[in-house]
KOLTOR-412490 format. One record per residue (C-alpha): residue number from 1; residue in one letter; chain; y negated, x negated, z. Coordinates in Angstrom, 1 decimal, padded with zeros to 4 digits. Last residue first. Layout:
+------+------+-------+--------+--------+--------+
: resi : resn : chain :      v :      u :      w :
+------+------+-------+--------+--------+--------+
:  NUM :    A :     A :      Y :      X :      Z :
...
+------+------+-------+--------+--------+--------+
// end
This chain:
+------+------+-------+--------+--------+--------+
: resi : resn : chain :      v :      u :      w :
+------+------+-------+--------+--------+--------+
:   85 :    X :     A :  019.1 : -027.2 : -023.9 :
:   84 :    X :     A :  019.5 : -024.6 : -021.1 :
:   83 :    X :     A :  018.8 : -022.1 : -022.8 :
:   82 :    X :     A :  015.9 : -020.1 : -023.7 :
:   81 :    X :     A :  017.0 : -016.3 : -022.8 :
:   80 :    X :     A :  018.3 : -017.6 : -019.6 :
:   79 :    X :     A :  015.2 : -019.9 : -019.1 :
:   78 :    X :     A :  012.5 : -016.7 : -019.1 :
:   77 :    X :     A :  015.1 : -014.7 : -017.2 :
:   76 :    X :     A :  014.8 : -016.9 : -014.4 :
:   75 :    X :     A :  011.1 : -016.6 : -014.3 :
:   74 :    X :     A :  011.4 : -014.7 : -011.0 :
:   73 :    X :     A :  014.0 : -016.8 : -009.4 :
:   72 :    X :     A :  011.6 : -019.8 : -009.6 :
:   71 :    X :     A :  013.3 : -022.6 : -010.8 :
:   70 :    X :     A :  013.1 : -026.2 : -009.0 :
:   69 :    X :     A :  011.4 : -028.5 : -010.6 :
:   68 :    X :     A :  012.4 : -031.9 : -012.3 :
:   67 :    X :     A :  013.1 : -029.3 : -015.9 :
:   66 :    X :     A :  015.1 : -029.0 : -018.1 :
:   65 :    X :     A :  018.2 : -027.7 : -015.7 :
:   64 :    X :     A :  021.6 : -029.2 : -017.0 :
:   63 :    X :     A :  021.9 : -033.3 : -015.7 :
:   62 :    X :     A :  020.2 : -032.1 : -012.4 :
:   61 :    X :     A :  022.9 : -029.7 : -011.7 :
:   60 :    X :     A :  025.8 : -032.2 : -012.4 :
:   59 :    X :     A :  024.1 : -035.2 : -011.1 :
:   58 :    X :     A :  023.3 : -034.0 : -007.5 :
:   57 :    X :     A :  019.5 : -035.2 : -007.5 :
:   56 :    X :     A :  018.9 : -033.8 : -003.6 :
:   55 :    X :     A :  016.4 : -031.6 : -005.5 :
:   54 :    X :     A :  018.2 : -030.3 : -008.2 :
:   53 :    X :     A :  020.9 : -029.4 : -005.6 :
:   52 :    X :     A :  018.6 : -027.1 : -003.6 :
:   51 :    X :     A :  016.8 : -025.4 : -005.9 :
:   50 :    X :     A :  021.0 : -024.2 : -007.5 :
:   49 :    X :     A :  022.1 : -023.5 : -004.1 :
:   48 :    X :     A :  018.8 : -021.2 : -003.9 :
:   47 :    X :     A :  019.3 : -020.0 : -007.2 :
:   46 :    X :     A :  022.8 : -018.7 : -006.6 :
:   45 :    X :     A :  026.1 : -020.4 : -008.0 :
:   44 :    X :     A :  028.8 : -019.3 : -010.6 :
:   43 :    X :     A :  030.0 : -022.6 : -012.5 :
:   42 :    X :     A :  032.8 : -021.4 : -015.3 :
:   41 :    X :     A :  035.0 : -024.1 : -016.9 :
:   40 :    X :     A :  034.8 : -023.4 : -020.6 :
:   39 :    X :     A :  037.9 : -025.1 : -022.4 :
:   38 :    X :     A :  037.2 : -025.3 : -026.1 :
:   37 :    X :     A :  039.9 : -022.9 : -028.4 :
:   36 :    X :     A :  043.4 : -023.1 : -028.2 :
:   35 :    X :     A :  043.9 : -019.0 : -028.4 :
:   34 :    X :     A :  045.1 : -019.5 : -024.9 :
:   33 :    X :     A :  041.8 : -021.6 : -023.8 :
:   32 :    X :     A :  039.6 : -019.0 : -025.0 :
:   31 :    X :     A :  041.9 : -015.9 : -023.6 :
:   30 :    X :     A :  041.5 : -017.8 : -020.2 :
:   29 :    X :     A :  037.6 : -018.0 : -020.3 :
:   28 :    X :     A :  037.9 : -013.8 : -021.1 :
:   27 :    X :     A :  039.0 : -013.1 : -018.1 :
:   26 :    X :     A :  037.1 : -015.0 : -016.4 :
:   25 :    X :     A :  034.2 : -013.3 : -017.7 :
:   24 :    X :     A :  035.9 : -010.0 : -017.1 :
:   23 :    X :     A :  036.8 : -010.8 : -013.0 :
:   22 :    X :     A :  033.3 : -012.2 : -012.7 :
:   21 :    X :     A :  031.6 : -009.4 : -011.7 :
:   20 :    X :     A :  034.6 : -007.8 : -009.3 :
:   19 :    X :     A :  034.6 : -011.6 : -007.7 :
:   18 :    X :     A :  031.8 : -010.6 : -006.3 :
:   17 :    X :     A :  031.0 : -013.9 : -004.3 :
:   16 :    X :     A :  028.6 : -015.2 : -006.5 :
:   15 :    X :     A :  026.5 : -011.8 : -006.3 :
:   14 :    X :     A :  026.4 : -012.1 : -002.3 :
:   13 :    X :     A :  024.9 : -015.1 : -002.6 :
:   12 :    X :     A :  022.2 : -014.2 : -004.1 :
:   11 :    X :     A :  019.8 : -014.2 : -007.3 :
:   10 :    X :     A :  022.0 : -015.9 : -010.1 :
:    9 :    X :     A :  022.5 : -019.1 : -011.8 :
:    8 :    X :     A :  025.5 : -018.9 : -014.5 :
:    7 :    X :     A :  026.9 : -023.0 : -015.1 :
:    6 :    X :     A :  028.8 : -022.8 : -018.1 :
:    5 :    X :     A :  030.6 : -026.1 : -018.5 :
:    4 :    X :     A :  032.4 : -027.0 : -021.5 :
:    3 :    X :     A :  034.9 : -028.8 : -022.5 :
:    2 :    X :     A :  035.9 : -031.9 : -024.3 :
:    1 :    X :     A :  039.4 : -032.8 : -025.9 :
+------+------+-------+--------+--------+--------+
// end
C-alpha cells in the first residue's frame, strides 16, 4: 500500500517545534491509519529549511514545490490555498 506525505511549510522554527500544534494533527494521522485508511506521514518544516532544500535539489522537497524558486514566506498562503499539485 502507498502513503502519503504531507509536507506543512510554516514561518519559524519555533512553530515546528511546538509539539502543542501538532499534537491534534497527529492525532488525527493515527486515527487514519487505525481505521485502515492511507498512511499520511506528516513533514512539519519552516520556510527557510524548506528555501534551502529546494535549492541544494534534495529530491523530496524539490519533487513537491511547483516551482525551481524558492517561496517567499509572504505569498505562502497563495500556494497553501492552491496546492501543491
Amino acid at each position: 500500500m502507498s502513503d502519503w506525505d504531507l509536507l506543512v511549510v510554516v514561518e519559524s522554527e519555533a512553530q515546528v517545534a511546538d509539539v502543542t500544534q501538532w499534537g491534534e494533527l497527529e492525532r488525527r494521522v493515527r486515527e487514519r491509519e487505525r481505521l485502515g485508511q492511507t498512511p499520511l506521514t506528516l513533514s512539519v518544516h519552516d520556510i527557510k529549511f524548506v528555501n534551502r532544500e529546494i535549492r541544494v535539489g534534495q529530491y523530496f522537497f524539490g519533487d513537491r514545490v511547483p516551482r525551481e524558486k524558492p517561496i517567499q514566506p509572504r505569498r505562502m498562503d497563495r500556494y497553501n490555498r492552491q496546492g501543491f499539485g
